[in-house]
Structures are given as structure tokens and as C-alpha cells.
C-alpha atoms as an extended CHARMM CRD file, in Angstrom:
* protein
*
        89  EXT
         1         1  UNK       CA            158.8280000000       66.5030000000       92.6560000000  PROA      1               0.0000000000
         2         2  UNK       CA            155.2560000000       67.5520000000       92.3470000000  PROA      2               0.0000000000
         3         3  UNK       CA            154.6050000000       70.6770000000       91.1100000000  PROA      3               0.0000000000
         4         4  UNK       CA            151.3280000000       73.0400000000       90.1180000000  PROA      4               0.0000000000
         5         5  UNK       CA            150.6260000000       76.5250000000       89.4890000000  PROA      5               0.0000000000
         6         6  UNK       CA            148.8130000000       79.0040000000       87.3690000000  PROA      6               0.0000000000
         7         7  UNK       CA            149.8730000000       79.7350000000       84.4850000000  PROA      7               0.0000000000
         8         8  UNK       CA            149.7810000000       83.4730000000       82.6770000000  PROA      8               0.0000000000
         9         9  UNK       CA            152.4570000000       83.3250000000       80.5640000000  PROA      9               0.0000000000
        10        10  UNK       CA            154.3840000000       81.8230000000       77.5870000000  PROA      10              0.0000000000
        11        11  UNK       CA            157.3870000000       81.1230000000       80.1380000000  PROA      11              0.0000000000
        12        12  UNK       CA            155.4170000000       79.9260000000       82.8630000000  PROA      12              0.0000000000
        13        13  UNK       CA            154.0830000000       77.5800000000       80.6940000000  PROA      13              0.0000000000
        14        14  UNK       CA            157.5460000000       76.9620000000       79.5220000000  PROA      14              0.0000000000
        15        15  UNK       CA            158.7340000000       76.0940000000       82.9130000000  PROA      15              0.0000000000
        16        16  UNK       CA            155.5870000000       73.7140000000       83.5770000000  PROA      16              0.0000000000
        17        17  UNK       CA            156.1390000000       71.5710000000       80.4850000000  PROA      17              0.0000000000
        18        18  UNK       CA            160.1930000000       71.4020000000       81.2350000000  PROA      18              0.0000000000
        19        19  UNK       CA            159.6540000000       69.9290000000       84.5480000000  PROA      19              0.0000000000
        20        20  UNK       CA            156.8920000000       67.6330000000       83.3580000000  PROA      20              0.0000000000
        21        21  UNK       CA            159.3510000000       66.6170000000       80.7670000000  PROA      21              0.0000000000
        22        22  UNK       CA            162.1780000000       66.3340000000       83.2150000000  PROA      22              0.0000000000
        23        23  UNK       CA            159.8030000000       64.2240000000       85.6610000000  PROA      23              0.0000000000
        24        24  UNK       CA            159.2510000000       61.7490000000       83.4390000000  PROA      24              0.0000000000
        25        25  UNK       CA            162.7990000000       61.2750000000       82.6880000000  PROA      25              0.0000000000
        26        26  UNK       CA            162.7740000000       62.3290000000       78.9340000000  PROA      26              0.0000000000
        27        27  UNK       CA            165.9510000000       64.2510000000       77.4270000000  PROA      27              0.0000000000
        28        28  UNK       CA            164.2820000000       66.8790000000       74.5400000000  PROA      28              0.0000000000
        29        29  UNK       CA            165.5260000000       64.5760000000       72.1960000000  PROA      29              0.0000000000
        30        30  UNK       CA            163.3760000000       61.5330000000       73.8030000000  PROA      30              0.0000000000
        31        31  UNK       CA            160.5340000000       63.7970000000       73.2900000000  PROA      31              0.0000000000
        32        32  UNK       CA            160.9360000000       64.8220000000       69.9130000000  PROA      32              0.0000000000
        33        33  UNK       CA            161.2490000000       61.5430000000       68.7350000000  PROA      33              0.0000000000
        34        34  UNK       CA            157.8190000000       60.3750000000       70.5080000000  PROA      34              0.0000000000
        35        35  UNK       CA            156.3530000000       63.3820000000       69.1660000000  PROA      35              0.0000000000
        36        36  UNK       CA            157.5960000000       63.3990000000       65.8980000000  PROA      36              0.0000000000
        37        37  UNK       CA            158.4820000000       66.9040000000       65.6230000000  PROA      37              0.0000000000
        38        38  UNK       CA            162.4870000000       68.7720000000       66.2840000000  PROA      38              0.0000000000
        39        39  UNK       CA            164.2050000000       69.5760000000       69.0920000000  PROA      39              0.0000000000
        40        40  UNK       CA            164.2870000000       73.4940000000       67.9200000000  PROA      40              0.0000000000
        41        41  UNK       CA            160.3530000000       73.5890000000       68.5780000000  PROA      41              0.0000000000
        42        42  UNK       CA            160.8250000000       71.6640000000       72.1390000000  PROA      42              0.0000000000
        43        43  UNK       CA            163.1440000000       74.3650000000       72.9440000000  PROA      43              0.0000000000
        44        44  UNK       CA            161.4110000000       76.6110000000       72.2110000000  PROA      44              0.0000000000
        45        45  UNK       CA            158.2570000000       76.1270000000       73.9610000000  PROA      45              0.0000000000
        46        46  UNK       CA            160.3200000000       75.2680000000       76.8550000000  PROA      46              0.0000000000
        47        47  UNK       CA            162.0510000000       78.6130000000       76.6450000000  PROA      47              0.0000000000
        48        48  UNK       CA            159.0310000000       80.3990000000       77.1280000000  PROA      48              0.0000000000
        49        49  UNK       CA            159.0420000000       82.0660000000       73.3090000000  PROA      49              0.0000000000
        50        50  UNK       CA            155.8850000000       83.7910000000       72.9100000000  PROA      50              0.0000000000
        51        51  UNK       CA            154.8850000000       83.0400000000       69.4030000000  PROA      51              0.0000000000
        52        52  UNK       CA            151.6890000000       84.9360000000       68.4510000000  PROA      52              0.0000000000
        53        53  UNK       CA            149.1980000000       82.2280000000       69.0320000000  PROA      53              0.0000000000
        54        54  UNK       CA            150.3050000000       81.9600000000       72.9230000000  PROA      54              0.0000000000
        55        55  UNK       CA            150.5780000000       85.6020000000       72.5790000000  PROA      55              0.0000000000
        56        56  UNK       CA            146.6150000000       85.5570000000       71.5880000000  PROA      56              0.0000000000
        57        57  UNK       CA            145.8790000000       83.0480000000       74.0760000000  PROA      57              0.0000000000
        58        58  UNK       CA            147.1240000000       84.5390000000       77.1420000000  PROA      58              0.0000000000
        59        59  UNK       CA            145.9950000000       88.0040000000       75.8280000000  PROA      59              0.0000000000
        60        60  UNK       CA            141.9990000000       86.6130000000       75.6910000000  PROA      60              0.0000000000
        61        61  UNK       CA            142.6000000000       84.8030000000       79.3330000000  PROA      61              0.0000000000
        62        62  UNK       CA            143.7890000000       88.3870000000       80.7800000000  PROA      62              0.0000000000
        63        63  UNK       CA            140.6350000000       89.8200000000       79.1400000000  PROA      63              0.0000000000
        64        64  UNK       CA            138.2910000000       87.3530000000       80.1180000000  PROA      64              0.0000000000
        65        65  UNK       CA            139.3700000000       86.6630000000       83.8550000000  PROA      65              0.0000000000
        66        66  UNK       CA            140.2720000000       82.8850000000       82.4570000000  PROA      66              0.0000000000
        67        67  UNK       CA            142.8520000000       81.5130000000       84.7290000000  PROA      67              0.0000000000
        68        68  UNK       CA            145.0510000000       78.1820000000       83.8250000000  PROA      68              0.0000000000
        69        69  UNK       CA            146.6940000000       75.8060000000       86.0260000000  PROA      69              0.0000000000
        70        70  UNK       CA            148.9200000000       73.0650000000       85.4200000000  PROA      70              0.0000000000
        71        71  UNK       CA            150.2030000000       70.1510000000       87.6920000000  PROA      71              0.0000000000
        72        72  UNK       CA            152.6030000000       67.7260000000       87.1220000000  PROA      72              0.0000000000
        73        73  UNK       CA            152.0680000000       64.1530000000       88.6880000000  PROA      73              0.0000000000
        74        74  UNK       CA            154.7210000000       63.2100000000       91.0920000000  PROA      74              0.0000000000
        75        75  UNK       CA            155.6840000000       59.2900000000       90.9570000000  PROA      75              0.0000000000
        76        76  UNK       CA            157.0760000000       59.9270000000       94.8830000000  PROA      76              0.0000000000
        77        77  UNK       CA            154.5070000000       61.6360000000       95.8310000000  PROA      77              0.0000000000
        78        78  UNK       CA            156.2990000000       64.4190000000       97.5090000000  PROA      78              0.0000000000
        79        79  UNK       CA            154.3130000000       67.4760000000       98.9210000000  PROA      79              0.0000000000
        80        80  UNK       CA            153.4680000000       70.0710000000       96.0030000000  PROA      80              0.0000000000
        81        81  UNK       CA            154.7260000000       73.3190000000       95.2790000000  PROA      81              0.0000000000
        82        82  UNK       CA            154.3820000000       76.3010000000       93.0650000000  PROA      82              0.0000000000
        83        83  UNK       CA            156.7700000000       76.6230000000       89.6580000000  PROA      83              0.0000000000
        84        84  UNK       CA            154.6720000000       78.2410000000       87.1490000000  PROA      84              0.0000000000
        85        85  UNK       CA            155.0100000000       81.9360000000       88.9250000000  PROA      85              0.0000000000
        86        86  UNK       CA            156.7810000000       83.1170000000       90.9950000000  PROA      86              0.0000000000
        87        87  UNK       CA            155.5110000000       85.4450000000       94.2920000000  PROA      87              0.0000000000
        88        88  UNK       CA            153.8270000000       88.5500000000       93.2620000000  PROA      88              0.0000000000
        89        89  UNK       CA            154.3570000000       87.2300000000       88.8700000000  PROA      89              0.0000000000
């Protein structure tokens, strides 16, 4: 599954890195271990927790008009569609 969107939030970032992650056939723990990091602070990005750096950064992208958009490669190459908001988000 391909996907790509904007992304204006902490969870719609959240979402965007889970499916990358789940894409590329990694369990959290798979990714901690290439990372070298836990599976608490996986979670918890993929969760969407809005720590106060991401709180900063999306706050100075809705001041600045600075718009961010993710995509996640597709190894099928199916048609894309949109994960990272949903309609009207």
C-alpha cells in the first residue's frame, strides 16, 4: 500500500511513520533494535504524543504557511492514497 499526505499534526505524523514501519515489514521491536533506542519511544511517536518539540514544530509550520508531506514507497506499486488526514483534518 502506497500512501502520502500532509502532515499537521503529531498523530498524523504518527500514523505516517506506523504504516511506513508496517510496509516494510518491521514489528516495533525490529525497529528499536535497528535504531538502538526502546520500544516506549516507538510507541510513542507512533501514537501521535505531542511532546513539546513537535508541539513547537507544528506550531511554527501553522504560523508560517509551511506545509509537510510524507509518502511511503509502495514495493507493489499500488495506486496512492491519503493517511496522514483525514477529509476536512
Amino acid at each position: 500500500m502506497t500512501a502520502r499526505g500532509e502532515v499537521r499534526s503529531a498523530e498524523a505524523l504518527g500514523r505516517m511513520l506506523q504504516q511506513g514501519r508496517l510496509v516494510s515489514g518491521l514489528t516495533q521491536r525490529d525497529l528499536t533494535e535497528r535504531l538502538e533506542t526502546n520500544q516506549k519511544y516507538i510507541w510513542a511517536l507512533e501514537s501521535g504524543k505531542n511532546t513539546i518539540i513537535l508541539e513547537r514544530i507544528f506550531a511554527i509550520m501553522r504560523e508560517t504557511g509551511v506545509r509537510m508531506y510524507m509518502e511511503i514507497d509502495d514495493p507493489l506499486d499500488e495506486p496512492l492514497h491519503d493517511i496522514a488526514e483525514e477529509p476536512n483534518g
